[in-house]
C-alpha positions as CSV (number, residue, x, y, z in Angstrom):
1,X,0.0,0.0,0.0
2,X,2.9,2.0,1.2
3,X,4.6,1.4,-2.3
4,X,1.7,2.1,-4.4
5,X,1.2,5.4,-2.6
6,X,4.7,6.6,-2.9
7,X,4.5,5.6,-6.9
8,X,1.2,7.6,-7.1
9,X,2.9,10.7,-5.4
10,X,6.3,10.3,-8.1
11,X,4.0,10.3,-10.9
12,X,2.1,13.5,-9.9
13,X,4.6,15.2,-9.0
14,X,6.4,14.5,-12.5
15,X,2.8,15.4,-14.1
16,X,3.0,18.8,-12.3
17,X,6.8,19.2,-13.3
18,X,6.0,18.6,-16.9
19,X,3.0,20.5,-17.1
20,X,5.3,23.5,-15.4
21,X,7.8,22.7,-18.1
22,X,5.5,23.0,-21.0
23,X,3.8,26.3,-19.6
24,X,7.7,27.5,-19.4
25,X,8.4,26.6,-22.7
26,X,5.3,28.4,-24.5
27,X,6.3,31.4,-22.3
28,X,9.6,31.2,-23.5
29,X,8.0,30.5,-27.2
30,X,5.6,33.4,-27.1
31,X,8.8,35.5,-26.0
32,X,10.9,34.7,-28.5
33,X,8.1,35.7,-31.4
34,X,7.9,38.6,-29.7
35,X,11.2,39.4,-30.4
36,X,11.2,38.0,-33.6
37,X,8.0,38.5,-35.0
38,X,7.2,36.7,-38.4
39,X,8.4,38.1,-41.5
40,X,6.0,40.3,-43.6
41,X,6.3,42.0,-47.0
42,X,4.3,44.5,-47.0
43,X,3.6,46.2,-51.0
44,X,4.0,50.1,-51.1
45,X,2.4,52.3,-54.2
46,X,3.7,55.8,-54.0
47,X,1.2,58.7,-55.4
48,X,3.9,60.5,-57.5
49,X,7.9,60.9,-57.0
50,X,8.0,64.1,-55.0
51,X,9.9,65.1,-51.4
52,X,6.3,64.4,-49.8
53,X,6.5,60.5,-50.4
54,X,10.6,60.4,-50.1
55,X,10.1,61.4,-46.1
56,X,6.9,58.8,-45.7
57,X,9.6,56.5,-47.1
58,X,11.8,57.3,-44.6
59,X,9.4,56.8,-41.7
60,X,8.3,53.5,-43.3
61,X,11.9,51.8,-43.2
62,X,12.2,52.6,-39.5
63,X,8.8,51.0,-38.7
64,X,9.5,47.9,-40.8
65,X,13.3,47.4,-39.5
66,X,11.3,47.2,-36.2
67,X,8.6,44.4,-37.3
68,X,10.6,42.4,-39.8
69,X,9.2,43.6,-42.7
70,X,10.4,44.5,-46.7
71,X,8.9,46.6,-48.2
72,X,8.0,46.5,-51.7
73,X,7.4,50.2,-52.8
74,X,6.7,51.3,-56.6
75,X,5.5,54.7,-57.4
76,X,2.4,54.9,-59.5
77,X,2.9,58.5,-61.4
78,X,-0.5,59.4,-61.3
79,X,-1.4,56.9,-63.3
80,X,-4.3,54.2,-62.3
81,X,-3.0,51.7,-65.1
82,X,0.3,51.5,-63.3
83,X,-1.5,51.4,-59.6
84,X,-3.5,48.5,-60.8
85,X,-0.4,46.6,-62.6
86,X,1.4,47.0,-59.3
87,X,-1.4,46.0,-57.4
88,X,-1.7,42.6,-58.9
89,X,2.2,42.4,-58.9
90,X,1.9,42.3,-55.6
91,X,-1.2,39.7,-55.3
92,X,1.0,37.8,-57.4
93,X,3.7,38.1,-54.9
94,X,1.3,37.2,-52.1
95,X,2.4,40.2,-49.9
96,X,0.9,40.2,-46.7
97,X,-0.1,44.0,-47.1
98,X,-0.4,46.9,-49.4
99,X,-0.6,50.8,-48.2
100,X,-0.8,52.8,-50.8
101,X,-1.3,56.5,-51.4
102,X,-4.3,56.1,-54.0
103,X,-4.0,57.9,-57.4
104,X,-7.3,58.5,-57.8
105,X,-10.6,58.9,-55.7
106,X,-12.6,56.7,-58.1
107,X,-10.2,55.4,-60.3
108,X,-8.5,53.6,-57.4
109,X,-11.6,51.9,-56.8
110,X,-10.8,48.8,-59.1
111,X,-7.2,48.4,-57.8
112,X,-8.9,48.1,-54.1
113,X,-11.1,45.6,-55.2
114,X,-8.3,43.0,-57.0
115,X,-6.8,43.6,-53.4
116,X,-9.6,42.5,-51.6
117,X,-10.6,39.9,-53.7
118,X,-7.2,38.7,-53.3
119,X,-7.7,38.8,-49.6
120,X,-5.0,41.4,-49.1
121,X,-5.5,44.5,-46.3
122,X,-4.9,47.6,-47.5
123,X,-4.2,51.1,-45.5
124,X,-4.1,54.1,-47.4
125,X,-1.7,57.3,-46.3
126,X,-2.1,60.7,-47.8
127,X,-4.9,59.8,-50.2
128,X,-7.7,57.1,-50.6
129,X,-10.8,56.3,-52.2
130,X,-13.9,58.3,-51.9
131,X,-16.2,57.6,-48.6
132,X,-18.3,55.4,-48.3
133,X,-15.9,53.0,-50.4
134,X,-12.9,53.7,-48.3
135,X,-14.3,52.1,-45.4
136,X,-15.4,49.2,-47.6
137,X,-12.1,48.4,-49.4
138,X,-9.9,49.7,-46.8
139,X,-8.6,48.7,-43.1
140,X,-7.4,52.4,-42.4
141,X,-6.6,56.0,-43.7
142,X,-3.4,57.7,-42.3
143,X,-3.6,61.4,-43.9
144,X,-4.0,64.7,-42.5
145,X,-6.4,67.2,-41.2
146,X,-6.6,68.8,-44.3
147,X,-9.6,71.0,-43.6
148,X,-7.7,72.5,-40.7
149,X,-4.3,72.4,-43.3
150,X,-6.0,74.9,-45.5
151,X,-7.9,77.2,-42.4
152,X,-4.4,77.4,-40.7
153,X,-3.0,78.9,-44.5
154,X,-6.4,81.0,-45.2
155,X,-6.2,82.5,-41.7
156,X,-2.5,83.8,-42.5
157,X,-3.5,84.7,-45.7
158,X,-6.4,86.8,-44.5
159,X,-4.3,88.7,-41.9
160,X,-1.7,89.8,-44.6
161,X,-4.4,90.7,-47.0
162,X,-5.9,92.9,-43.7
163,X,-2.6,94.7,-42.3
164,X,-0.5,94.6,-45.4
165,X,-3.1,95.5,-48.6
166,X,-6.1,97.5,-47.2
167,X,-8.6,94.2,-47.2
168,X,-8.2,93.9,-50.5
169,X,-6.4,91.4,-52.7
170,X,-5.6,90.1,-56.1
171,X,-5.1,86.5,-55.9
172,X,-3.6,83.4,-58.2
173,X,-3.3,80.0,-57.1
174,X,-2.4,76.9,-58.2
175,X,-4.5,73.6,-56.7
176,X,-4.3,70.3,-56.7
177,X,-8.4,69.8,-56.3
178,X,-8.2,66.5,-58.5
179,X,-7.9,64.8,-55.1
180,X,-10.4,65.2,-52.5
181,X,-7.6,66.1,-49.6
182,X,-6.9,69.3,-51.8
183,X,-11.0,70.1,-52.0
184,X,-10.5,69.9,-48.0
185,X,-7.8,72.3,-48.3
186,X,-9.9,74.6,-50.8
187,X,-13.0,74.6,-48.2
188,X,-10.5,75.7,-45.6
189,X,-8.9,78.3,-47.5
190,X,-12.5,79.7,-48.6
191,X,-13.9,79.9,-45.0
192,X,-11.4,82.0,-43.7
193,X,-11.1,83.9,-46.7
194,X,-14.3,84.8,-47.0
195,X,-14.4,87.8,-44.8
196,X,-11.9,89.6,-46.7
197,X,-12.2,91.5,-50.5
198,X,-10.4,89.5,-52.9
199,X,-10.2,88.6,-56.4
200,X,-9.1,85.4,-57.8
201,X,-7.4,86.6,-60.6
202,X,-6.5,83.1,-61.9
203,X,-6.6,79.5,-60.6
204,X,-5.4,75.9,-62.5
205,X,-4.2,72.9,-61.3
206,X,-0.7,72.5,-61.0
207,X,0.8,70.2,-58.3
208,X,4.1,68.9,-59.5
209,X,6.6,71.5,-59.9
210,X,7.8,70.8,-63.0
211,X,4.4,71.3,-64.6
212,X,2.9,74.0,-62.3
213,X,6.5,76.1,-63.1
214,X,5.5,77.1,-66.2
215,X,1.5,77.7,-65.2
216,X,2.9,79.9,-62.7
217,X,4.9,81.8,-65.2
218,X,1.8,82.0,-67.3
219,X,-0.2,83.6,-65.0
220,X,2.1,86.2,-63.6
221,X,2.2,87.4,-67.0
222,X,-1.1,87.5,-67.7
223,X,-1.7,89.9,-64.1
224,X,0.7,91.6,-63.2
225,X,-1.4,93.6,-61.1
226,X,-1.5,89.8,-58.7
227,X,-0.4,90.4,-55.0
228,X,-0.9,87.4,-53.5
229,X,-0.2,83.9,-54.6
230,X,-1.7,80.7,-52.3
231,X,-0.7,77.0,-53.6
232,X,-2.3,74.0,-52.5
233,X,0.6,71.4,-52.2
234,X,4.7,72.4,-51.7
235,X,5.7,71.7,-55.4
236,X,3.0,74.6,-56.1
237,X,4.4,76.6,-53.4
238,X,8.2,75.7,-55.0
239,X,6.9,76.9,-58.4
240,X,5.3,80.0,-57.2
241,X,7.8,81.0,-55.3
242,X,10.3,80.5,-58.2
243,X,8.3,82.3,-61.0
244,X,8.2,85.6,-58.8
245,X,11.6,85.9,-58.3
246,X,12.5,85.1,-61.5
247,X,10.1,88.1,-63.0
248,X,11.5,90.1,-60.3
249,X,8.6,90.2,-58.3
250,X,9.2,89.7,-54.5
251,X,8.2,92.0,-52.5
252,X,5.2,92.9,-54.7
253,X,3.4,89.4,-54.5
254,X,3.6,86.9,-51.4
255,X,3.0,83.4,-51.1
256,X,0.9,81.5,-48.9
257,X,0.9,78.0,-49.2
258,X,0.3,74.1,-47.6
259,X,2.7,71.5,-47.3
260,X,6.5,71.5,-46.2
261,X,9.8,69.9,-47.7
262,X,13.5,71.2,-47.4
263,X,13.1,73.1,-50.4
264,X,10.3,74.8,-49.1
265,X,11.7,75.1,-45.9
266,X,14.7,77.0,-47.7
267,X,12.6,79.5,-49.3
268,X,10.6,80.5,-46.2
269,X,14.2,81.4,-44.4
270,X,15.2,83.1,-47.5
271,X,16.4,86.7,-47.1
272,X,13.9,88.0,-50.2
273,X,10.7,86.8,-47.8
274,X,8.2,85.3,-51.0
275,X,6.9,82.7,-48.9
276,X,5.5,84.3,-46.1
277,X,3.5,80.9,-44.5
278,X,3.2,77.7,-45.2
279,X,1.1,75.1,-43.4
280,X,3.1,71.6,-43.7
281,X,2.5,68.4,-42.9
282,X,4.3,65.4,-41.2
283,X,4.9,62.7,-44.3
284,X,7.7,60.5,-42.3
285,X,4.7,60.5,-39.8
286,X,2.0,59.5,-42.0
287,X,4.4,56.9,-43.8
288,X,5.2,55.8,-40.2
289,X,2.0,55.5,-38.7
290,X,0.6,53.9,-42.3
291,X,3.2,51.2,-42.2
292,X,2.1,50.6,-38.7
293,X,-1.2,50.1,-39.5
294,X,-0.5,47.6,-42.6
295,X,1.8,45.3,-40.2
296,X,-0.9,44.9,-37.6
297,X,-3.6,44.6,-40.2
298,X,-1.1,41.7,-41.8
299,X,-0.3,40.1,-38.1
300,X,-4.6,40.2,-38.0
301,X,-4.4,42.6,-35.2
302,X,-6.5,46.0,-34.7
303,X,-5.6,48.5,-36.8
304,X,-7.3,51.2,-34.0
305,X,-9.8,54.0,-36.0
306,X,-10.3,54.2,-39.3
307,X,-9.3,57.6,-39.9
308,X,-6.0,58.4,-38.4
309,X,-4.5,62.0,-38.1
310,X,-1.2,63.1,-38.2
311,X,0.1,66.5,-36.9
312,X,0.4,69.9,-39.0
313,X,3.5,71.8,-38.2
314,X,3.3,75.4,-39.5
315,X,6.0,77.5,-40.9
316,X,6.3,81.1,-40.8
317,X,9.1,83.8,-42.7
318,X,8.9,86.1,-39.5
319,X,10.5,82.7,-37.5
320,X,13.3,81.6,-40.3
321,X,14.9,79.5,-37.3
322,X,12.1,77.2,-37.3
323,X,12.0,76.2,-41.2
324,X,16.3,76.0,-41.0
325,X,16.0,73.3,-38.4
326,X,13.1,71.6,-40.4
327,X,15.7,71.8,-43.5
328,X,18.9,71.0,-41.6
329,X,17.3,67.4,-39.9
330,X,16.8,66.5,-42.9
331,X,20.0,66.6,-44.8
């Protein structure tokens, strides 16, 4: 009795050893993919090549050295052909995610859906699909406040146009209003423009520099009589900015504009003051916080809200110090 006893005890208390063993050992597992979570390769489609999308770049590649990830990142040119080709490159690649900055809100729509069929998440930064299809195709949309982007701008604008010019103003601009951020922007702009005389001279869309450059041109020569400038996106405020002073107009016309790059940054600390205010926003951020979202919506995690808001740093010619930082951390 004795002997059966004491065998009983040994084998419980080997029971209990091994089950402590095996709870030690998926603690130990569960650690170690912590550590070294699986692999993803996440697909990237870039809007257009412009400083905007290098800096999301940059903020992507730090979030993916952190989760194990490679990105695959194409840029689409502002073309929906090429969005959709890399789209179902990647399908074919069986990434575990796409974020994408879409090229257009409706023309995007097809791209979405190979993705979805394909049973791929998608995040979108900067720009997406129209509402209510963005919550339908989508997992999340980084981007920024850009209602508020184009208030912050219009309220600058609309105190220059007050102190400097009598209430009264004659304005060109270029926009970017293909894209339903930039009609955001616009509303913005208008609100807090609205209590102040002005005359829009001239508008077009023109948001990379190398085609708004020459609009720019176009339109300074066509009113001379122009004394205020406001562009939509930085390549805008880049082309502005650079048609003035090559007609030898600053001082006479300022610029007021949303978005911020180096080059940007540089003119607003340059001596001959053109750029008066610009309203930026924070691309390593959104590329950050997008690439976050598409690795937990790959691991099958919560992604948090839908729409996600990144911050709006604001530059100003009367504090030069400000934009020379923003240009010299990024060299």
């Amino acid at each position: 009795m004795n002997t059966k006893t004491s065998a009983s005890r040994a084998i419980h208390t080997l029971m209990r050893r091994g089950l402590a063993a095996i709870v030690i050992l998926g603690a130990a597992s569960a650690a170690l993919a912590q550590a070294n979570p699986k692999p993803l390769t996440i697909g990237v489609i870039e809007l257009f090549p412009n400083p905007h999308f290098a800096e999301a770049r940059k903020g992507m590649k730090e979030v993916a050295r952190k989760n194990n990830a490679t990105l695959l990142i194409q840029n689409a040119n502002v073309d929906t052909t090429k969005e959709a080709q890399f789209v179902q490159t990647f399908i074919t690649r069986k990434v575990d995610a796409i974020l994408l900055s879409a090229v257009s809100p409706t023309g995007s729509l097809a791209a979405l859906r190979l993705a979805r069929s394909a049973g791929i998440p998608v995040v979108c930064y900067t720009t997406c699909v129209n509402a209510p299809d963005d919550q339908e195709l989508v997992r999340a949309f980084v981007k920024s406040d850009n209602l508020e982007l184009g208030a912050t701008t219009g309220k600058q604008a609309a105190a220059y146009i007050q102190a400097r010019l009598g209430g009264k103003a004659r304005v060109l601009m270029l926009t970017c209003e293909s894209y339903d951020v930039c009609k955001e922007r616009r509303k913005g702009l208008n609100q807090n423009l609205a209590g102040s005389d002005i005359q829009i001279l001239a508008e077009q869309e023109g948001f990379l520099a190398d085609k708004a450059r020459p609009i720019a041109d176009s339109m300074l020569a066509a009113h001379p009589d122009a004394n205020v400038f406001i562009a939509e996106n930085e390549d805008a405020v880049i082309a502005a900015a650079q048609a003035i002073k090559a007609k030898g107009l600053a001082g006479k016309v300022a610029v007021f504009g949303i978005d911020i790059n180096t080059q940007v940054a540089q003119l607003i600390a340059a001596p001959d003051g053109i750029v008066h205010w610009t309203t930026g926003q924070d691309p390593r951020s959104l590329g950050a916080r997008g690439l976050e979202a598409a690795v937990q919506a790959a691991r099958g995690q919560p992604v948090g809200d839908f729409y996600q808001v990144a911050g709006s740093p604001s530059f100003s010619k009367d504090n030069p110090a400000a934009a020379q930082k923003y240009a010299a951390d990024r060299r």
